[in-house]
Kinemage of the C-alpha trace (Angstrom):
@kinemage 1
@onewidth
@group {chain A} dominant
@subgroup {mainchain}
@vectorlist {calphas} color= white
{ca unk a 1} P 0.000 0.000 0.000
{ca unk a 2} L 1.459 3.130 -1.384
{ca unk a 3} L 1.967 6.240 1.237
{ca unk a 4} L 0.251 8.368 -1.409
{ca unk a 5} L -3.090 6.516 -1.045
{ca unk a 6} L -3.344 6.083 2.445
{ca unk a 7} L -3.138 9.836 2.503
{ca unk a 8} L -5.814 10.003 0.220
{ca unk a 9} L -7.875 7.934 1.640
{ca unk a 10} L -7.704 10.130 5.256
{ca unk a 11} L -8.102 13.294 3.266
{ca unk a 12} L -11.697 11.414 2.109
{ca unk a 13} L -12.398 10.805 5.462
{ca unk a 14} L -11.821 14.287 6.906
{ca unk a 15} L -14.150 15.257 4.250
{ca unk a 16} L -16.771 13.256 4.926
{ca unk a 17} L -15.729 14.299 8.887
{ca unk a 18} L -16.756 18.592 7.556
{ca unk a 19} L -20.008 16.385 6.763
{ca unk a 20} L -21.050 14.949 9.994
{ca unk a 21} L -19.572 18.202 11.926
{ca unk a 22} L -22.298 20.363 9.944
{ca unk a 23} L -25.135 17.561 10.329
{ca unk a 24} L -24.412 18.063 14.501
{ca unk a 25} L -25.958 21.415 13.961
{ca unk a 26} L -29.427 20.086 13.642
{ca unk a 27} L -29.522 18.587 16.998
{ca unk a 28} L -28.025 21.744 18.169
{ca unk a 29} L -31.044 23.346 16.943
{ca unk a 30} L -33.409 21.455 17.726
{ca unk a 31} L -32.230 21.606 21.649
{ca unk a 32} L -32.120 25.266 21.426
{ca unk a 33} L -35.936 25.672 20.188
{ca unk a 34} L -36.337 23.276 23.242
{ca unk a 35} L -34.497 25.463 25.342
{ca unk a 36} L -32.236 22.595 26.630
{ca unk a 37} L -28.745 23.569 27.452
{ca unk a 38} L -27.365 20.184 25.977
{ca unk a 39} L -27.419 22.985 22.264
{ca unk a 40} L -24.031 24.029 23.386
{ca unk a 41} L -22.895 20.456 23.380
{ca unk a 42} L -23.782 20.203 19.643
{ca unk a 43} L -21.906 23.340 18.481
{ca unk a 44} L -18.944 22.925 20.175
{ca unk a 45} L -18.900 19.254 19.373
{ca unk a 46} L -19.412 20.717 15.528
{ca unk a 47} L -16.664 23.491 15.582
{ca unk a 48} L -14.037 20.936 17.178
{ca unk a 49} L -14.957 18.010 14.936
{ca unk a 50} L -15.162 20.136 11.847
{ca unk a 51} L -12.335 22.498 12.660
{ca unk a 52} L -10.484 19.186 13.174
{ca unk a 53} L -11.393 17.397 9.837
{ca unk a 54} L -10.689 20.534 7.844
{ca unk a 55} L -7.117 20.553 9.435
{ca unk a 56} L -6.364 17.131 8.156
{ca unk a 57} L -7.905 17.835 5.019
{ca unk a 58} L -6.073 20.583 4.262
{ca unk a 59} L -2.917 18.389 5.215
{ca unk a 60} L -3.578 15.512 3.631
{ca unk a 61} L -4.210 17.440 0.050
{ca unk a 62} L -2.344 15.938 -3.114
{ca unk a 63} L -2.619 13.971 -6.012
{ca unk a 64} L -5.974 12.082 -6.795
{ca unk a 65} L -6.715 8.255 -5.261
{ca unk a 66} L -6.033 5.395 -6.944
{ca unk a 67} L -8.719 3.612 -7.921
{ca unk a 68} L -7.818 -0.125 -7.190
{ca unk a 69} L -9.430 -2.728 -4.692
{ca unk a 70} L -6.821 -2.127 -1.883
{ca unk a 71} L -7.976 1.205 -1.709
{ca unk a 72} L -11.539 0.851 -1.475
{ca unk a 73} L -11.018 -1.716 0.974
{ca unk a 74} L -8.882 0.922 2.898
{ca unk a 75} L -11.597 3.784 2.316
{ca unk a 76} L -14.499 1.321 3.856
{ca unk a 77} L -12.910 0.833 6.823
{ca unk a 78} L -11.920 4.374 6.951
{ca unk a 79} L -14.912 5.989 6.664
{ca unk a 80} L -16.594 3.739 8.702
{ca unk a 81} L -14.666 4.544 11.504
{ca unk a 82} L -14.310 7.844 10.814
{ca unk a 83} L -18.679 7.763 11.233
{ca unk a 84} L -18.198 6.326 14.186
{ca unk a 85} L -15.523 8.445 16.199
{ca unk a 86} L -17.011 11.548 15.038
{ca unk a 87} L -20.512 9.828 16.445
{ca unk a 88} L -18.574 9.658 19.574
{ca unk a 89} L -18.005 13.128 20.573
{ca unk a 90} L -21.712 14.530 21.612
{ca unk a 91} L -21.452 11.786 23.635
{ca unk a 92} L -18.405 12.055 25.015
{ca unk a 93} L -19.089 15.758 25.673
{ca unk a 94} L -23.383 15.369 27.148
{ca unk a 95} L -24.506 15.876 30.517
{ca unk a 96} L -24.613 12.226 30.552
{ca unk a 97} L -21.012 11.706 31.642
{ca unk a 98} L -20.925 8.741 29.350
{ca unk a 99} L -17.787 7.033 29.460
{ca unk a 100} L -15.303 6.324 26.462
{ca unk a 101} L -16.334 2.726 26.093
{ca unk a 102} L -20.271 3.603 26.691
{ca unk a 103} L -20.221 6.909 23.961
{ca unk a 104} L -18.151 4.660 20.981
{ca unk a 105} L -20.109 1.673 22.102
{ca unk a 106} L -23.992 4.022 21.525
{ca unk a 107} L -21.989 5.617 18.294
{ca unk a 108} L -20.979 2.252 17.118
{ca unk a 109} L -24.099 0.771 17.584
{ca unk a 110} L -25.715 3.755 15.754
{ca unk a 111} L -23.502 4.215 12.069
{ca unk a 112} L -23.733 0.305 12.135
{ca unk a 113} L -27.764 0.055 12.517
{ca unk a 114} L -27.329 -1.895 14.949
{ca unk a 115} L -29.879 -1.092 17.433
{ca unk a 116} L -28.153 -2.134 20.854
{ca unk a 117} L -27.720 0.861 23.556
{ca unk a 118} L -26.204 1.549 26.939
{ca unk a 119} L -28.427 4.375 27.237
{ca unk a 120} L -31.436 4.093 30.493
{ca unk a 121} L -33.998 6.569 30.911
{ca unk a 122} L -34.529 7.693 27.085
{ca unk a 123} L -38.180 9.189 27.820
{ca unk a 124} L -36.251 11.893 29.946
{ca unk a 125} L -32.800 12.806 27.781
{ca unk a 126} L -32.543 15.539 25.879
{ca unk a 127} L -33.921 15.493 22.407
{ca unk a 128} L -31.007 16.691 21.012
{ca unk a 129} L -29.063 13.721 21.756
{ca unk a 130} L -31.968 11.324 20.805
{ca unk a 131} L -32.592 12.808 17.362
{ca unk a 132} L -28.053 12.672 16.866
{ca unk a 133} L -28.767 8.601 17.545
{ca unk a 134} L -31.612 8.601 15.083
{ca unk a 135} L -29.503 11.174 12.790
{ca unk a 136} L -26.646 8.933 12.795
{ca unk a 137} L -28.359 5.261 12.470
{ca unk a 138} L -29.900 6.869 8.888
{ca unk a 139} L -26.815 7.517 8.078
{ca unk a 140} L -25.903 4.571 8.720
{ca unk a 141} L -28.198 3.146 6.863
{ca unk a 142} L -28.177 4.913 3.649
{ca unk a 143} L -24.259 3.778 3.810
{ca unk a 144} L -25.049 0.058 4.113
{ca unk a 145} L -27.110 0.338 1.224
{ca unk a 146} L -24.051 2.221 -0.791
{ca unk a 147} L -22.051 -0.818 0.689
{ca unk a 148} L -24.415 -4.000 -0.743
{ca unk a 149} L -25.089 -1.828 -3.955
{ca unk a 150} L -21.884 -0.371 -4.703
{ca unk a 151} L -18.622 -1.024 -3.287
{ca unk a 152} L -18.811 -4.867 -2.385
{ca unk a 153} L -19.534 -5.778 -6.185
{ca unk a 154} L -16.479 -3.566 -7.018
{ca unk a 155} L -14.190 -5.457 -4.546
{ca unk a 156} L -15.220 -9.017 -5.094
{ca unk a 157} L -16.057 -9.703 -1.846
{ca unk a 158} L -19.639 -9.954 -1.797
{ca unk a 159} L -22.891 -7.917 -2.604
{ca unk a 160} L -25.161 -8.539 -5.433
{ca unk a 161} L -24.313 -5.415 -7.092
{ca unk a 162} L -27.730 -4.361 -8.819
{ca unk a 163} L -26.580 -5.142 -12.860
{ca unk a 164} L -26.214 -8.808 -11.540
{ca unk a 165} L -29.887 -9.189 -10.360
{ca unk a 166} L -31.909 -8.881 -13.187
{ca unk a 167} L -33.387 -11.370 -15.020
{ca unk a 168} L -31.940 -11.859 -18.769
{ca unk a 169} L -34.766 -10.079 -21.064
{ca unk a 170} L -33.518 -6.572 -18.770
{ca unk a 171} L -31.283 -4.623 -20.435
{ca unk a 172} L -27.750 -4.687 -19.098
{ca unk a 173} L -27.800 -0.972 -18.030
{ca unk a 174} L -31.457 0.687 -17.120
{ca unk a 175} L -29.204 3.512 -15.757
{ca unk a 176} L -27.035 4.839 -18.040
{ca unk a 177} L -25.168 7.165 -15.564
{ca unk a 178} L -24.049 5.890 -12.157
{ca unk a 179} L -25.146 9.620 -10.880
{ca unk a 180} L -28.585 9.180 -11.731
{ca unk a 181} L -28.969 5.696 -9.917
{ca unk a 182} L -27.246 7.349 -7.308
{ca unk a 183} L -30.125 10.062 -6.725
{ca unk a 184} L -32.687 8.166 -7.108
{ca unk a 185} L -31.302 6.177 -4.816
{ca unk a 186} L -31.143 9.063 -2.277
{ca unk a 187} L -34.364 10.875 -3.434
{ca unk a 188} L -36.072 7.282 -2.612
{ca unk a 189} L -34.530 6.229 0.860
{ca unk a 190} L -35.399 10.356 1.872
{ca unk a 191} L -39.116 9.714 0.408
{ca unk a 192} L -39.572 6.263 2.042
{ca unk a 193} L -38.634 7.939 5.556
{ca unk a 194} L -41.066 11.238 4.744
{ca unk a 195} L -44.082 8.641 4.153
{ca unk a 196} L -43.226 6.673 7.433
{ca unk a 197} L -42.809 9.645 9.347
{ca unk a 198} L -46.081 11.305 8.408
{ca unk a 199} L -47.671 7.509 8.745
{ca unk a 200} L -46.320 7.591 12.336
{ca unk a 201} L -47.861 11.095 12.640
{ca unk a 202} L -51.518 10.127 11.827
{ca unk a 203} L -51.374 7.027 13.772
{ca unk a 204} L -51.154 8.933 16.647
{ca unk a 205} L -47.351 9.787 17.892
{ca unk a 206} L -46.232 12.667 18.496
{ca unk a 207} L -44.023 14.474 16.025
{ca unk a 208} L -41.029 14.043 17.573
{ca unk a 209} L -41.236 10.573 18.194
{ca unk a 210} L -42.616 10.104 14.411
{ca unk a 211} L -39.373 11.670 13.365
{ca unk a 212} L -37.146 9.734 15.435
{ca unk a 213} L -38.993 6.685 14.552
{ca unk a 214} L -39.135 7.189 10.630
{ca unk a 215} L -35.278 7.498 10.453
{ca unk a 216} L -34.923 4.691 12.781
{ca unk a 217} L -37.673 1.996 10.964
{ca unk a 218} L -36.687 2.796 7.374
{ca unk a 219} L -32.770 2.489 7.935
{ca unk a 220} L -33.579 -1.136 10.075
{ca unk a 221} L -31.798 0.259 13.191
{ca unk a 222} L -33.669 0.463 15.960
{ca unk a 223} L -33.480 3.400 17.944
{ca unk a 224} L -36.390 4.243 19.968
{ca unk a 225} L -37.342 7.633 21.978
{ca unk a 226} L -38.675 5.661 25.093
{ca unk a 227} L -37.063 2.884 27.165
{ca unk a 228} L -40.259 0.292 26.257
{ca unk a 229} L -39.153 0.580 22.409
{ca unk a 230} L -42.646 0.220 20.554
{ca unk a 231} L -43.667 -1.475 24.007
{ca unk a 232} L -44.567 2.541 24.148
{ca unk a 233} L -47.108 2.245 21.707
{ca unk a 234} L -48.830 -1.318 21.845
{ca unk a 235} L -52.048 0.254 22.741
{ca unk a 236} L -51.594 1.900 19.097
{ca unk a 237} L -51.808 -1.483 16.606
{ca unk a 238} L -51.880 0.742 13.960
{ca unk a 239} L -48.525 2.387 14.703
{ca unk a 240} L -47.138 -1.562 15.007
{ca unk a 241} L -48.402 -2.538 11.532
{ca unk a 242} L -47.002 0.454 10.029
{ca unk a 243} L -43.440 -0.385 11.513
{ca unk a 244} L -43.761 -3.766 9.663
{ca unk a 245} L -44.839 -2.306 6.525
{ca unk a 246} L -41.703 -0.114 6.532
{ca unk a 247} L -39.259 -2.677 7.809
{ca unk a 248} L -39.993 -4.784 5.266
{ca unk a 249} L -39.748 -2.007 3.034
{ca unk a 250} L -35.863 -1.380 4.337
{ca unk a 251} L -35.107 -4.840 4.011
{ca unk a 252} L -35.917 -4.871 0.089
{ca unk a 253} L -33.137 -4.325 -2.092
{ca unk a 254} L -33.054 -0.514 -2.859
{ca unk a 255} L -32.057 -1.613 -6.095
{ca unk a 256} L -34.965 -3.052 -7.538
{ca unk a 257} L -37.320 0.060 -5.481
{ca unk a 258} L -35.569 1.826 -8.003
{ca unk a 259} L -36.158 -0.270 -10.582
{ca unk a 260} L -39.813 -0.282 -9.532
{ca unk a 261} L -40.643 2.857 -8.523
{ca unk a 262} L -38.623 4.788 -10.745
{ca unk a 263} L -38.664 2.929 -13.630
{ca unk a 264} L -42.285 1.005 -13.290
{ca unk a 265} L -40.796 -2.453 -13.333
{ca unk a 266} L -42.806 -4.686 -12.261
{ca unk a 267} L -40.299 -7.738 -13.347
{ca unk a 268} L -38.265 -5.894 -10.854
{ca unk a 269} L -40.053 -7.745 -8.182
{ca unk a 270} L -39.230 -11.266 -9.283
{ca unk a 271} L -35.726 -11.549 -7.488
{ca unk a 272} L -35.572 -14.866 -5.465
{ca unk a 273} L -34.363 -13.116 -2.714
{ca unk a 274} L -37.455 -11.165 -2.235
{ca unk a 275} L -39.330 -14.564 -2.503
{ca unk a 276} L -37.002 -16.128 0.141
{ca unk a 277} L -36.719 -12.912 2.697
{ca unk a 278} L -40.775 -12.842 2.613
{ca unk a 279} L -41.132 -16.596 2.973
{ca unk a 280} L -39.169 -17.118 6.427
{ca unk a 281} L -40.370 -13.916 7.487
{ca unk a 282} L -44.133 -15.306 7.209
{ca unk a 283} L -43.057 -18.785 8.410
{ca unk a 284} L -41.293 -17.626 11.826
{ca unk a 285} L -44.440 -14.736 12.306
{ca unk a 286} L -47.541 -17.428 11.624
{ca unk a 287} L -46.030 -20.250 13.766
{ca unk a 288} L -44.802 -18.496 16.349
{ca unk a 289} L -48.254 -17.156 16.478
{ca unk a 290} L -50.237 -20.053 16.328
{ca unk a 291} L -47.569 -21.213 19.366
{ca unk a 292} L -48.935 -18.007 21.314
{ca unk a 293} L -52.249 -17.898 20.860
{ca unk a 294} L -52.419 -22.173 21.873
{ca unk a 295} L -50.396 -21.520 25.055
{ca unk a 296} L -51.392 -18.381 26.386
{ca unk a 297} L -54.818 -18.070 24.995
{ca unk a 298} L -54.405 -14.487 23.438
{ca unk a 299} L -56.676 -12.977 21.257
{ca unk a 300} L -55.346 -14.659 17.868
{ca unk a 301} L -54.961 -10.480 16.251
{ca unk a 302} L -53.028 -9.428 18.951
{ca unk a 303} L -50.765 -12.310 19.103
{ca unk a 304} L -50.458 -12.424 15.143
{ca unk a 305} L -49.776 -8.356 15.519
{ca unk a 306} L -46.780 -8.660 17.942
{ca unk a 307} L -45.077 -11.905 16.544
{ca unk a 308} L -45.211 -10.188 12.882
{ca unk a 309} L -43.963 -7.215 14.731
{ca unk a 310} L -41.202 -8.887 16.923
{ca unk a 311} L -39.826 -11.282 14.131
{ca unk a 312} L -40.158 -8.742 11.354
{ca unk a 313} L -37.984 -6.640 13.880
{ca unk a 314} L -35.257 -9.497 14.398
{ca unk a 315} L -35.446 -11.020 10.868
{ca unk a 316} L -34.634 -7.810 9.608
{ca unk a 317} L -32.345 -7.123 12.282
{ca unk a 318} L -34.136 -3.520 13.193
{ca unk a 319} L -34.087 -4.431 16.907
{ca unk a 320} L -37.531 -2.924 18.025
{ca unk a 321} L -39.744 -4.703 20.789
{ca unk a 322} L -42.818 -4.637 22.072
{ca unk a 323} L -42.731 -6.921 24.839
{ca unk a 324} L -40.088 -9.767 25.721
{ca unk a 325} L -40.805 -11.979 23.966
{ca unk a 326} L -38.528 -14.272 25.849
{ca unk a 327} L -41.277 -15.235 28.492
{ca unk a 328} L -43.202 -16.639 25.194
{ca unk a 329} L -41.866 -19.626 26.368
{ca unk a 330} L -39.010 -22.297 24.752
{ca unk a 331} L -40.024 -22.450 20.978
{ca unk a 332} L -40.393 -18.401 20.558
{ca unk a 333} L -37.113 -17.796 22.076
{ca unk a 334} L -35.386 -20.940 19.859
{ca unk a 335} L -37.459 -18.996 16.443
{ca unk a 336} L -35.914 -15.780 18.118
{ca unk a 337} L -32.362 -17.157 17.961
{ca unk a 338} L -32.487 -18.799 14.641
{ca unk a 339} L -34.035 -15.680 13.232
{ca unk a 340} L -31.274 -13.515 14.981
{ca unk a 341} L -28.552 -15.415 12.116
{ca unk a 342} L -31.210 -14.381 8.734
{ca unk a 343} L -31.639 -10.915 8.192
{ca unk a 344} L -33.160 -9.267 4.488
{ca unk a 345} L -31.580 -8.751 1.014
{ca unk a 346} L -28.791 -7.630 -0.618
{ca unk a 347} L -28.473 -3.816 -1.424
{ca unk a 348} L -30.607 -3.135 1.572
{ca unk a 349} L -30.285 -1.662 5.091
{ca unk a 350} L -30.574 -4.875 6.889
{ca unk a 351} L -27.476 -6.967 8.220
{ca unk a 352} L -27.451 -10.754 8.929
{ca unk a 353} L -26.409 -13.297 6.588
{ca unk a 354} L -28.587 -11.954 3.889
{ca unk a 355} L -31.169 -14.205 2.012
{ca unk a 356} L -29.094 -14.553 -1.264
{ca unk a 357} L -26.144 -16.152 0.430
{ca unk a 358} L -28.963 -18.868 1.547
{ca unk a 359} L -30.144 -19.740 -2.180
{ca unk a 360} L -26.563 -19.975 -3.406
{ca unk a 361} L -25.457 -22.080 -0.134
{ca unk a 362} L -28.415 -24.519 -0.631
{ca unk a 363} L -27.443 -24.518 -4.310
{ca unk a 364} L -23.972 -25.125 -3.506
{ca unk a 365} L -25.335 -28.274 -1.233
{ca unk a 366} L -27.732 -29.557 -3.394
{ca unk a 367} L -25.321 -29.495 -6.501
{ca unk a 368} L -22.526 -31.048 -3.820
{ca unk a 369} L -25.392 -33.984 -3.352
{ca unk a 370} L -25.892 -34.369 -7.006
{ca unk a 371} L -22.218 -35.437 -7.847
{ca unk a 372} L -22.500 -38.206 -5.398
{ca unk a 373} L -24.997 -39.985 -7.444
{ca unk a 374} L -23.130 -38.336 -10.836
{ca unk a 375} L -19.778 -37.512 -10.547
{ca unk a 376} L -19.496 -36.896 -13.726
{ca unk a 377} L -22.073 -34.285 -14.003
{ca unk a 378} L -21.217 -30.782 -14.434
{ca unk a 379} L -23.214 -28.898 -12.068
{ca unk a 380} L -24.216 -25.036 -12.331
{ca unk a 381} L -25.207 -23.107 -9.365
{ca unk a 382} L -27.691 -20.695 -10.520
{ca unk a 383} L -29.269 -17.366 -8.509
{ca unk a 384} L -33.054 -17.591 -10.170
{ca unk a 385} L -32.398 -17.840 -13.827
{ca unk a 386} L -29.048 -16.897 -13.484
{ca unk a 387} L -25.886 -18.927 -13.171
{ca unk a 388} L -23.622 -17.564 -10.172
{ca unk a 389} L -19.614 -16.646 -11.026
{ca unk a 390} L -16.769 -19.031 -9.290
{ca unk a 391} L -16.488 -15.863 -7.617
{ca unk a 392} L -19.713 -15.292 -5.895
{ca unk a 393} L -19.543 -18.505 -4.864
{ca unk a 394} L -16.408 -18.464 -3.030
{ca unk a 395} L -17.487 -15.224 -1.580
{ca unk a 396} L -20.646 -16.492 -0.246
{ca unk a 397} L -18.670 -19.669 1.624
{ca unk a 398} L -15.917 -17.500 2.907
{ca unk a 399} L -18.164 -14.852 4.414
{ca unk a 400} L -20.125 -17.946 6.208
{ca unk a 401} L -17.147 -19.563 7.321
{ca unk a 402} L -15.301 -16.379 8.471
{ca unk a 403} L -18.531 -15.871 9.902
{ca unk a 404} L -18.953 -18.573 12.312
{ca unk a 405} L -15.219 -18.699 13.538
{ca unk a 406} L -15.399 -14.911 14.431
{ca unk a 407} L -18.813 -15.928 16.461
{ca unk a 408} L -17.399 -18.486 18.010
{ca unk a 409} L -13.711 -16.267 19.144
{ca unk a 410} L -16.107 -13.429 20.280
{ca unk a 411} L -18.327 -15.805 22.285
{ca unk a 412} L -15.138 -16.937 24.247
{ca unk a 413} L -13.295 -13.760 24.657
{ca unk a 414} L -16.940 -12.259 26.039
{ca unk a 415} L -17.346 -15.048 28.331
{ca unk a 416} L -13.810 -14.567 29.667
{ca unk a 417} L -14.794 -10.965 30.525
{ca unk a 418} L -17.304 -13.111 32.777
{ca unk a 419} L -20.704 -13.032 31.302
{ca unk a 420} L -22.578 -16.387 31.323
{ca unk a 421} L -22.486 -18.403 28.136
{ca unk a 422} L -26.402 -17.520 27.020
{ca unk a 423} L -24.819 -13.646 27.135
{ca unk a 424} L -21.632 -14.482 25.238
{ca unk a 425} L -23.067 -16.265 22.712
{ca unk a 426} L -26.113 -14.159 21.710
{ca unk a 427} L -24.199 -11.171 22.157
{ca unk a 428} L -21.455 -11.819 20.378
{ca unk a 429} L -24.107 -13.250 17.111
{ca unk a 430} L -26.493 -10.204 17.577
{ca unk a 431} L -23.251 -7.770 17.116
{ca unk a 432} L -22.149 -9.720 13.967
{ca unk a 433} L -25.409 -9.504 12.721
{ca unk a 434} L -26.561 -6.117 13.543
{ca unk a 435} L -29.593 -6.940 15.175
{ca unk a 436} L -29.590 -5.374 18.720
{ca unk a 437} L -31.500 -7.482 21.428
{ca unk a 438} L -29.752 -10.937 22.619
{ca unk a 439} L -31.341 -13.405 24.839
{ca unk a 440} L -30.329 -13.468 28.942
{ca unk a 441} L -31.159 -11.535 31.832
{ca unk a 442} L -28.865 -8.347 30.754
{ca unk a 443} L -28.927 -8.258 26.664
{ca unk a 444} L -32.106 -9.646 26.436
{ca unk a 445} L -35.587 -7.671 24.500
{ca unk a 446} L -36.079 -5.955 28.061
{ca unk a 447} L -32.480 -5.398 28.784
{ca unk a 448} L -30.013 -3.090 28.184
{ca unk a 449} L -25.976 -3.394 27.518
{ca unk a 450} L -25.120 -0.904 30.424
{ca unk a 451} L -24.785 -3.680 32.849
{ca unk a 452} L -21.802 -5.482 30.689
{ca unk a 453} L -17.848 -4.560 31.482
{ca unk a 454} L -16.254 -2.450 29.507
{ca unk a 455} L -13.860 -4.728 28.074
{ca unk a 456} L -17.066 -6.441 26.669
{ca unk a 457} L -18.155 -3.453 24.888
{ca unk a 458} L -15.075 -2.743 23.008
{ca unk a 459} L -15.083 -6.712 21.634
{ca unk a 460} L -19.121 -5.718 21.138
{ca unk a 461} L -17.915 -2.412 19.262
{ca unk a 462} L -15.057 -4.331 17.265
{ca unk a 463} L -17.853 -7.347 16.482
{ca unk a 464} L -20.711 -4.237 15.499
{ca unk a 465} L -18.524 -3.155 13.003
{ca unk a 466} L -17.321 -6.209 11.000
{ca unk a 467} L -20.713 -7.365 10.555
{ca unk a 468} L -21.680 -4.068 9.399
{ca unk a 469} L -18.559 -4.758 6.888
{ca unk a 470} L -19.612 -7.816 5.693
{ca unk a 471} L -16.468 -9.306 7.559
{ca unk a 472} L -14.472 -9.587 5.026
{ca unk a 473} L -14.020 -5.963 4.387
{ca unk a 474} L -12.445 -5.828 7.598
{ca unk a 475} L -10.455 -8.881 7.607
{ca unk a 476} L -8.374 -8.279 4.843
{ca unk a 477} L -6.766 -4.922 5.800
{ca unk a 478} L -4.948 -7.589 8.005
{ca unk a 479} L -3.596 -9.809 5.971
{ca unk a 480} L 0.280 -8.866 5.471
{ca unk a 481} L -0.356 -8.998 1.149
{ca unk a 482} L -2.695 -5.982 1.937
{ca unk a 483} L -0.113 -3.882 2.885
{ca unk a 484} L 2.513 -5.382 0.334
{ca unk a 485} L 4.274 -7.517 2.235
């Protein structure tokens, strides 16, 4: 890795750093019209972080990036990172007296969408700081989308970039310029959030909370205003089905929205993935139901309300609750776990494994089945109608392998900070997936990381964002050929 690049790639991160300073002055705003002294907090937080950025910008000035794998493997993690320290400092600098591992932990949690928080008492903290978690988690979540849509395809390492998921009678580029899929793609994601905000509105929150709640549903994160999550609003049904219209919604692929909405597609809609995402989703929400109602004796539309709800929520790894749905008993909280490893599409704001890695895996077995009664045979692995690159393929089984041996050393080095196995292992799975809620007394639906060492929350933090990455992403900045050696 040339010097010249990795100065390039810090002067594109103190850029983006002017960015996030500026967006701090809407919570500063909004804190002054609420005449809360936490406003101060916001611009100075601003002026440092911005006066800061611009400094190494100006520093870090020269010839123009290479464009080359290493280096967008070197920008990911940059940015990233650079999102989440600059989270960090309204934090850092509240009334809240938040301490280093608590404010990157809540800013980690936030760029990442992950949904997890350290944070007690929400009903009563400053708005400022509430709307900065919700500012930052949309953020986030318009980056994960650039992420599936954009830069994985480019580095090989994963992503169904959005060329590669139509069927053959599309031609190869609806888009002509990158620019305009890239505004629509905006324009969309900031129209999606509008419609769920004013949804939220008419259902009956307030407009505050509809504005927290809009950024927080449509990017899959999981921020709430109030301590109970949606637990706030269960005598509201309404509010609940509109939060699992729009988390479905975030858990499309923005690629084929645009396709659809912009373009009128309707063939758009036949990607498998779509097919598979809404199947499980409809499996875990009906049996668990049924499961409920039969051993609790619910009314079957409440039941079938807050399963949809609480499984939409985990499959799509949002993080939202309305009750715990631990005390559902043994089956719900073995759905919740198994759910907890899914999450939505490609090219959306969801984490988890991602239902397109499934239908190539189960290709990948079925094929491996095949050649036992043909050897012979040549075998294609095919995505729908599409056959799937040697490429994809090995992407797909490194990302689940790297997956599961990252779980597991993350499950042991959390249970040696002395949490109990149940914590270790579902906290350690719902940071790789970017879900939020674990199972357990602390981590659990009802719970809260506060309790948890801080030792734990830095592995948390670390774990947050390499599922966020896709793993890989992360892994392979590294490896001693990354740097040339």
């Amino acid at each position: 890795m040339q010097s010249f690049a990795f100065r390039a790639a810090i002067h594109i991160s103190a850029i983006f750093g002017i960015y996030l300073s500026l967006a701090m002055l809407i919570p500063a705003f909004v804190d002054l019209y609420q005449g809360n002294a936490d406003w101060r907090v916001f611009a100075l937080s601003a002026f440092f972080t911005g006066g800061l950025s611009l400094a190494v910008a100006l520093a870090t000035q020269g010839r123009p990036p290479p464009v080359s794998s290493r280096f967008g493997f070197l920008m990911v993690n940059l940015l990233w990172a650079t999102t989440a320290l600059v989270g960090t400092v309204p934090f850092l600098a509240s009334s809240l007296e938040m301490s280093l591992a608590d404010a990157v932990f809540e800013s980690v949690s936030a760029v990442t969408t992950t949904g997890s928080t350290v944070l007690t008492g929400l009903d009563g903290l400053p708005p400022g700081l509430l709307l900065w978690r919700s500012i930052l988690q949309w953020m986030g979540g318009l980056g994960v989308i650039a992420l599936g849509l954009f830069i994985l395809p480019f580095l090989n390492i994963g992503g169904i970039s959005y060329f590669k998921i139509e069927s053959t009678d599309i031609e190869d580029r609806p888009f002509e310029r990158l620019s305009t899929f890239t505004i629509s793609l905006i324009s969309i994601y900031s129209a999606l959030t509008l419609l769920c905000g004013i949804a939220y509105a008419a259902a009956g929150m307030s407009g505050f909370d509809a504005l927290n709640h809009a950024l927080t549903t449509i990017s899959t994160a999981g921020f709430s205003t109030h301590d109970a999550s949606f637990g706030y609003f269960v005598d509201k049904p309404v509010i609940l089905w509109i939060a699992i219209l729009f988390m479905f919604i975030g858990a499309l692929p923005f690629s084929i929205l645009i396709l659809f909405m912009v373009r009128g597609r309707l063939d758009a809609l036949r990607d498998p993935q779509i097919r598979v995402f809404s199947g499980y989703v409809l499996l875990f929400a009906v049996t668990t139901a049924i499961y409920v109602r039969v051993t609790t004796d619910a009314p079957l539309f409440e039941t079938l309300t807050h399963t949809t709800f609480n499984f939409m929520s985990i499959i799509t790894t949002t993080g939202y609750s309305t009750h715990d749905y631990t005390s559902w008993g043994p089956f719900v909280i073995a759905c919740a776990f198994v759910a907890t490893f899914l999450g939505g599409c490609s090219g959306s704001t969801c984490g988890g494994m991602k239902a397109y890695r499934f239908i190539i895996l189960f290709e990948l077995m079925a094929n491996g089945l095949r050649r036992f009664v043909y050897p012979s045979s040549v075998q294609t692995v095919r995505y729908g109608d599409r056959p799937v690159d040697d490429d994809m393929q090995r992407a797909v089984v490194l990302f689940i392998s790297s997956f599961f041996v990252l779980w597991a050393i993350a499950t042991v080095l959390l249970a040696a900070t002395g949490l109990d196995l149940v914590t270790a292992m579902t906290g350690a799975l719902t940071a790789l997936t970017n879900v939020g809620p674990g199972l357990g007394d602390f981590i659990g639906p009802a719970g809260n990381f506060s309790p948890l060492p801080d030792i734990a929350k830095w592995i948390l933090s670390l774990a947050m964002m390499l599922g966020r990455l896709e793993i890989l992403a992360v892994l392979v900045i590294f490896t001693p050929v990354f740097w040339g050696r």
